[in-house]
VEXROKOL-639493 format. One record per residue (C-alpha): x, y, z; residue in three letters. Coordinates in pm, whole numbers, padded with zeros to 5 digits, always signed. Each point is the difference from the previous one (the first is absolute). Example, Ala and Ser with C-alpha at 12.3 -4.5 7.8 and 13.67 -1.06 7.14 Angstrom:
+01230-00450+00780ALA
+00137+00344-00066SER
//
This chain:
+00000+00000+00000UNK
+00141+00382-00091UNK
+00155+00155+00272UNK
-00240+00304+00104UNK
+00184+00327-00147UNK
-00038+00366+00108UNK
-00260+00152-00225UNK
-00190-00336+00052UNK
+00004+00056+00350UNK
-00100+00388-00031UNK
-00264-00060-00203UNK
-00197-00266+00270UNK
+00064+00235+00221UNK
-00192+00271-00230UNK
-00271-00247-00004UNK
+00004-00029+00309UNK
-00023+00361+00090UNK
-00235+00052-00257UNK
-00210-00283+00220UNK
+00030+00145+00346UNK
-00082+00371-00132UNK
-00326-00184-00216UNK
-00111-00157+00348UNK
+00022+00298+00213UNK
-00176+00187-00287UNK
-00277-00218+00041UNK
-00061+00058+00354UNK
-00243-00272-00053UNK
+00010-00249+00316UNK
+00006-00379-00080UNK
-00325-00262+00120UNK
+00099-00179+00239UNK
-00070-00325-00191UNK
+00211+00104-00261UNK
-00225+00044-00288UNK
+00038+00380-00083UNK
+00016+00317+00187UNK
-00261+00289+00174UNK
-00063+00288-00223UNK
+00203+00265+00159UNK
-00350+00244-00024UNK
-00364-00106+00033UNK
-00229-00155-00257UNK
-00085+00276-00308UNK
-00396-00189+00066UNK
+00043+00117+00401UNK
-00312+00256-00054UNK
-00197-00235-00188UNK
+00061-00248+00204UNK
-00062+00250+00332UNK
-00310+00151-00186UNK
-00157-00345-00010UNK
-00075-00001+00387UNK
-00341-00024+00071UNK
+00005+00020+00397UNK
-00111-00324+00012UNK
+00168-00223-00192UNK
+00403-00056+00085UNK
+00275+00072-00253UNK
+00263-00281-00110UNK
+00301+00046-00110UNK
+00145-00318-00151UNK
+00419-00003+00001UNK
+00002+00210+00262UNK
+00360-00075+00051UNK
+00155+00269+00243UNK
-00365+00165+00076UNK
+00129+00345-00253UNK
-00347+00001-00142UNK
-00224-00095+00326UNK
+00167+00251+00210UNK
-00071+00257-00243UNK
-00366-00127-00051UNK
+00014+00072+00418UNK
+00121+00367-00006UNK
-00241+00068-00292UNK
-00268-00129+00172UNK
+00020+00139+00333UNK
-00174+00283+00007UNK
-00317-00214-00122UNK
+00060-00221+00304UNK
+00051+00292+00248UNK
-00400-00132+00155UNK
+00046-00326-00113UNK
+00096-00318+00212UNK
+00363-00036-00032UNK
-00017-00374+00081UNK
-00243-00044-00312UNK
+00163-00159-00312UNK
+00114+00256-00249UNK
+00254-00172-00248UNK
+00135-00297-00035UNK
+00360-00095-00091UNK
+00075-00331-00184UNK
+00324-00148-00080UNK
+00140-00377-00055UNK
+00299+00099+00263UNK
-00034+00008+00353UNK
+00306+00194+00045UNK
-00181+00262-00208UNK
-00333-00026+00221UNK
+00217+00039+00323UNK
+00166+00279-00145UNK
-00374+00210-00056UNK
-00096-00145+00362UNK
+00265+00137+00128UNK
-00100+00326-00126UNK
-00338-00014+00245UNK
-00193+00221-00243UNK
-00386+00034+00110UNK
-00276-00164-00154UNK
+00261-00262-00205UNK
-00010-00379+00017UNK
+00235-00227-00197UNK
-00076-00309-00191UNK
+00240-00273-00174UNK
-00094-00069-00342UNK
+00106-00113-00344UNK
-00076+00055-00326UNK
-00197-00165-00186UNK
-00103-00327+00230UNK
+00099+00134+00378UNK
-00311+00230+00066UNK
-00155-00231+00283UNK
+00032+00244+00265UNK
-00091+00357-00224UNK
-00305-00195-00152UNK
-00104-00098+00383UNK
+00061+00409+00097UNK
-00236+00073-00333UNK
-00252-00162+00097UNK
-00024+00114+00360UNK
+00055+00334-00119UNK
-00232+00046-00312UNK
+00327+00047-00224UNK
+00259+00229-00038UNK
-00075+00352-00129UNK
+00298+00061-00171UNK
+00348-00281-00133UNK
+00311+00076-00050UNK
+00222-00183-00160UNK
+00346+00130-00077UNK
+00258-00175-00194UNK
-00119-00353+00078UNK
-00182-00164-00304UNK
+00357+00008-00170UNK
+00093-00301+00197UNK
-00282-00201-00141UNK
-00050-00155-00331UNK
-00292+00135-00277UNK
-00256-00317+00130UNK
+00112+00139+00427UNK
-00092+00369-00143UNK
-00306-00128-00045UNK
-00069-00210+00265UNK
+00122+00283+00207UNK
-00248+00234-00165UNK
-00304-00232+00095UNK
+00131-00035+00350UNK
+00047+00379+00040UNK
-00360+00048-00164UNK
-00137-00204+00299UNK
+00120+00167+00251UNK
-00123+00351-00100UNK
-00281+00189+00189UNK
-00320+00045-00252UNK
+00173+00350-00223UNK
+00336-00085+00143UNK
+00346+00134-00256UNK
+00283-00248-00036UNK
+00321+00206-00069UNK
+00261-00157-00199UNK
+00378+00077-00073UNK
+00250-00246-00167UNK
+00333+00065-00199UNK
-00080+00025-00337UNK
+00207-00110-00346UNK
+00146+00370+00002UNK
+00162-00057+00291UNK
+00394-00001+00071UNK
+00234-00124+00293UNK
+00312+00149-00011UNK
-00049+00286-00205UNK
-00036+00143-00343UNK
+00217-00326-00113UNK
-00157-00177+00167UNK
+00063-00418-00150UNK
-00318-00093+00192UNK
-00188+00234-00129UNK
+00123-00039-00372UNK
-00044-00374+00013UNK
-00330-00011+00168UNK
-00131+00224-00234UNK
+00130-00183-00331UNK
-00136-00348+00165UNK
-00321+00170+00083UNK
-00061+00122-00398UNK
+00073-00351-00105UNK
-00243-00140+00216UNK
-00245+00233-00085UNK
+00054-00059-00341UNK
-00067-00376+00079UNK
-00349+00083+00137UNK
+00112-00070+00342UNK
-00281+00125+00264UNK
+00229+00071+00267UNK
+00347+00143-00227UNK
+00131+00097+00334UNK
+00001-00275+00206UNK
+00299-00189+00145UNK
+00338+00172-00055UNK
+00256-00144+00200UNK
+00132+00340+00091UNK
+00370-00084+00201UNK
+00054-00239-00298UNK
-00024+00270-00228UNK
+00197+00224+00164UNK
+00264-00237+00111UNK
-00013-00104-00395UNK
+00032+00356-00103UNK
+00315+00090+00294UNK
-00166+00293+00097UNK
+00171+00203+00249UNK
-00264-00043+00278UNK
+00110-00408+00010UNK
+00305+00075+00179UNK
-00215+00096+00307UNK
-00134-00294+00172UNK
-00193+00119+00219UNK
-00135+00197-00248UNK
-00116-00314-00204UNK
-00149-00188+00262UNK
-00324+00294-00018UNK
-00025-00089-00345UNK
-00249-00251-00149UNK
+00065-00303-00130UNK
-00353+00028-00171UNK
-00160+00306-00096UNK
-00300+00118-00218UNK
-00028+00328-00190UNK
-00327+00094-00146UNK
-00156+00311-00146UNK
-00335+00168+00147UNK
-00236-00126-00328UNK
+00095-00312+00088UNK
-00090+00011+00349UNK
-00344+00227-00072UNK
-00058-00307-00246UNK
-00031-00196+00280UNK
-00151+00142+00247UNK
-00303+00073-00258UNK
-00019-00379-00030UNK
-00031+00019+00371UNK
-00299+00259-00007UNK
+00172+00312+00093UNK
-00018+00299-00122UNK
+00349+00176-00102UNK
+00068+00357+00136UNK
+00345+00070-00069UNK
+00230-00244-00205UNK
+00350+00178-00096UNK
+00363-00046+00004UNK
+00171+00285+00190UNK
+00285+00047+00243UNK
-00045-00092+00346UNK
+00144+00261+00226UNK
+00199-00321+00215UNK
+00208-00120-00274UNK
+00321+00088-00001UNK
+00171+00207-00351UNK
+00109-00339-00082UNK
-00321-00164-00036UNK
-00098+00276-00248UNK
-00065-00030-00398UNK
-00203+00279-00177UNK
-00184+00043+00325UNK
-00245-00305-00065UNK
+00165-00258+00239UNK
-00324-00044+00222UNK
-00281-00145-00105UNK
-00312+00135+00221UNK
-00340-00089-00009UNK
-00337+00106+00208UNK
-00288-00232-00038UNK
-00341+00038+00155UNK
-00246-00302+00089UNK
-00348+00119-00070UNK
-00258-00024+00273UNK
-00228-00130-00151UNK
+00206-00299-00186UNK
+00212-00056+00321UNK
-00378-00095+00202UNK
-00091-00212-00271UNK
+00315-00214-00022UNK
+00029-00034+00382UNK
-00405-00119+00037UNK
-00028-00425-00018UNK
-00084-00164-00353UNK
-00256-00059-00151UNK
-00137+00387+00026UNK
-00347+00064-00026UNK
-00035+00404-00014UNK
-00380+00091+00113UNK
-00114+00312-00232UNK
-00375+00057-00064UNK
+00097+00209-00358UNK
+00272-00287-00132UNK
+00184+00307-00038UNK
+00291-00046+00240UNK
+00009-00378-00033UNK
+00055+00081-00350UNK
+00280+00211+00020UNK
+00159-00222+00234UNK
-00070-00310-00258UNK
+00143+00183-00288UNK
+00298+00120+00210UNK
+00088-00356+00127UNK
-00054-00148-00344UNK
+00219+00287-00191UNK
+00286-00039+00265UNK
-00003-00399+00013UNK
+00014+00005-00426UNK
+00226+00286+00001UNK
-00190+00203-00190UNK
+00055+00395-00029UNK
-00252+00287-00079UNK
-00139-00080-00329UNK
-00028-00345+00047UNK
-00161-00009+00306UNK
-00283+00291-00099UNK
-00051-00280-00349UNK
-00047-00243+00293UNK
-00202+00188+00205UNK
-00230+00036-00335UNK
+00001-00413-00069UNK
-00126-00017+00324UNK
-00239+00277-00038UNK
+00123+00104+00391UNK
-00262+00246+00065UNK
+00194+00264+00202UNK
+00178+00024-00317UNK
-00220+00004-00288UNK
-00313+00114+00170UNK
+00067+00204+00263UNK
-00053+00332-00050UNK
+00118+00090+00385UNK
+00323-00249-00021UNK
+00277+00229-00164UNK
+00208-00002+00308UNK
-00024-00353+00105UNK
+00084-00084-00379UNK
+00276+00296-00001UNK
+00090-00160+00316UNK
+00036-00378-00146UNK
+00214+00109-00329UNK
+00227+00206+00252UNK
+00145-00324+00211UNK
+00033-00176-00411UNK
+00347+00074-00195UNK
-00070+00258-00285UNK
-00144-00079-00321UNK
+00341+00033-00222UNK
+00162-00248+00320UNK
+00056-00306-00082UNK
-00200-00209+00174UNK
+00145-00323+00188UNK
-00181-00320+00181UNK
+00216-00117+00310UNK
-00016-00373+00024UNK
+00060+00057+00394UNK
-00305+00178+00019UNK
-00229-00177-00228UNK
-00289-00091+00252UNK
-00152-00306-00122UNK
-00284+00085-00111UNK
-00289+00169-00246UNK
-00291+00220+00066UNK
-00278+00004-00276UNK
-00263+00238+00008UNK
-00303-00100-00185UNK
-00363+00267-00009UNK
-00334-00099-00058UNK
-00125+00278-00249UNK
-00256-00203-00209UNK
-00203-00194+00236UNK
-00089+00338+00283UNK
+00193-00123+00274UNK
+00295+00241+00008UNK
+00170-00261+00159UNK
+00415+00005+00035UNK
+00101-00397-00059UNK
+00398-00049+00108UNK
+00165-00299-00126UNK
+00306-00063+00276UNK
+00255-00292-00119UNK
+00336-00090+00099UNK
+00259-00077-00289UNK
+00166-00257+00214UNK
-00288-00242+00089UNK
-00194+00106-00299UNK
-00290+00035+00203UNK
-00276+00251-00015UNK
-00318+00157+00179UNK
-00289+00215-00103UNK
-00107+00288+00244UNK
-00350+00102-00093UNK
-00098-00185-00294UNK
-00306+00102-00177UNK
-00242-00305-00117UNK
-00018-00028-00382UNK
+00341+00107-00004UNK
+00166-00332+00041UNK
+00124-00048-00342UNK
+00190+00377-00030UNK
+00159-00089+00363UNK
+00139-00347-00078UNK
+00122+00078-00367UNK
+00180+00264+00188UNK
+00173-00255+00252UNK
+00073-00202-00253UNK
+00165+00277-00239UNK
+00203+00021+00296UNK
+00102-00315+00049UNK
-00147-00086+00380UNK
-00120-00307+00054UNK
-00348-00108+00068UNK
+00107-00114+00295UNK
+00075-00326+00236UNK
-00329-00219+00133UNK
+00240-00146+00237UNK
+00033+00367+00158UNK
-00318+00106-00019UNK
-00244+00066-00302UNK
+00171+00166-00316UNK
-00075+00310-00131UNK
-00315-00105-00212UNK
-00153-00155+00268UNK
+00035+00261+00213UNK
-00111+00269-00242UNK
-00308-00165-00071UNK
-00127-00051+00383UNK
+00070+00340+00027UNK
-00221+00082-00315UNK
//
């Protein structure tokens, strides 16, 4: 092996240097698990996040790590607790390391409870809290999902959703593809973002899943290797994705996007920086309404003397389940001649409402397998024999089975050519009588 000469030797140490002065620059403080670092200021969704407080419902912050953002959350908050009871439960801090749990204890802040939790499967004990508390108000979650693959994002996302208060905000940052390491040279940076054009190319959902970042860097001999210490903050797996991708899913999800941008977050150090998009933020609201109808126990029967509501909630279901957006679901509303749509002449802002929580017409629209329910909802009317009467075909399209709610007599034929078009079964005699059977005692 070559004998280590002068300028050799000079130019480690450069690197070396140029290491130690990157760190301190950072002022960033490592996890105590190892797996990144604090933001050195708070979240740039802290008065979203803060705004969300109801009063009632807590506030959970989910990475909590060193309690940066919680403690802020506290000071902001304090003059709205001034004739509150300080022992009540205010916020929440969440973290998958106790060291970083004992850390925010240690901090005795009023009104503050910790939790240990992990993303996506580890939610036992929040999803216990949620329930005893009627949800949280208002979620952080700071630089967390880029630890988990594109399938954990979204596992993550449905776990998040059910633990929101009724009109609760999730807030959302996450390094994005524009981000850098080690400055404007950054070999991380410039690799990640050549793999994650590639990938994209490819068609690949999740482009920005699973760099091996100290590989990369070690592969690449960039300066900040020499520091050991250093390296042990870094992951070993890391995921970078922009905010369209996350709004994407969340809207899958049922929320409604408020903010999705990449911008600069005010805790990242000059060497995280690239054309000031390295953070990808997003705000995302769970409606009301949509959040008490997912939480209430299946099968729903929605009482409403008009049909009106009931209808808007069919369509809704229906539009979201078949991932339909705008203009699809108002032709579907038509096929099913819904009347809070087509004959309503006091609907417009339950139908506004509907086409609001749908993606917009030139969206494309997209069918999540995860969320396909199961099932089909037929709406038949009785407009030639005078009864006015709403018939509902309800099947599931994994036993093939069907009923008929409210069949009108001399309508057998139109109601079982229609099961049939849709391939359901007449039914089992072992079970119970099949469908014809049971359509004509009820005639």
């Amino acid at each position: 092996m070559p004998k280590e000469g002068p300028a050799t030797a000079q130019h480690a140490e450069a690197k070396l240097s140029q290491s130690a002065v990157l760190m301190a620059s950072l002022a960033l403080k490592g996890t105590a698990n190892q797996t990144g670092f604090e933001m050195a200021k708070t979240s740039p969704l802290l008065d979203s996040w803060i705004s969300a407080y109801d009063g009632v419902h807590p506030l959970l912050d989910v990475g909590c790590a060193y309690g940066r953002n919680v403690s802020a959350a506290v000071e902001r908050l304090g003059a709205r607790w001034a004739h509150a009871d300080q022992e009540g439960l205010r916020v929440v801090a969440c973290d998958c390391a106790q060291e970083h749990l004992d850390a925010v204890e240690e901090l005795r802040l009023p009104g503050v409870k910790t939790v240990f939790g992990k993303l996506p499967d580890g939610f036992q004990h929040l999803q216990e809290m949620a329930a005893e508390c009627g949800g949280f108000s208002g979620i952080l979650i700071s630089e967390v999902l880029h630890f988990l693959p594109g399938q954990g994002i979204e596992e993550a996302i449905a776990k998040l959703k059910g633990l929101l208060a009724p009109n609760g905000t999730l807030c959302i940052t996450m390094f994005s593809p524009e981000s850098n390491i080690s400055g404007a040279e950054c070999p991380f940076g410039q690799r990640m973002r050549e793999v994650y054009a590639e990938r994209q190319a490819a068609g690949d959902k999740w482009p920005g899943e699973g760099f091996d970042m100290v590989s990369i860097l070690r592969e690449q001999k960039a300066a900040v290797t020499l520091d050991e210490e250093a390296m042990k903050c870094f992951p070993s797996y890391f995921h970078v994705a922009y905010a369209h991708q996350l709004a994407s899913a969340l809207e899958d999800y049922g929320f409604k996007v408020l903010l999705a941008q990449e911008d600069r977050h005010p805790g990242h150090a000059p060497h995280f920086w690239h054309e000031g998009k390295e953070s990808t933020q997003v705000v995302a609201k769970m409606d009301m309404v949509l959040a008490a109808i997912e939480k209430l126990p299946r099968p729903l029967m929605l009482q409403c003397t008009s049909g009106n509501r009931a209808g808007a909630a069919l369509l809704l279901a229906q539009a979201k389940a078949l991932g339909h957006n705008r203009a699809s679901a108002s032709l579907l509303a038509e096929d099913l001649d819904l009347k809070f749509f087509t004959r309503c002449s006091e609907c417009g802002p339950v139908r506004d409402w509907v086409l609001q929580q749908l993606p917009a017409d030139n969206d494309e629209a997209q069918v999540s397998e995860v969320r396909n329910p199961g099932f089909v909802i037929e709406q038949l009317f009785d407009a030639h024999q005078g009864s006015s009467t709403f018939t509902y075909l309800v099947g599931c399209t994994q036993s093939q089975e069907a009923i008929l709610i409210d069949p009108v007599l001399g309508l057998e034929t139109r109601d079982l050519a229609l099961a049939d078009e849709l391939g359901f079964k007449a039914g089992d005699e072992k079970k119970g009588r099949p469908l014809r059977q049971r359509l004509k005692a009820a005639g």
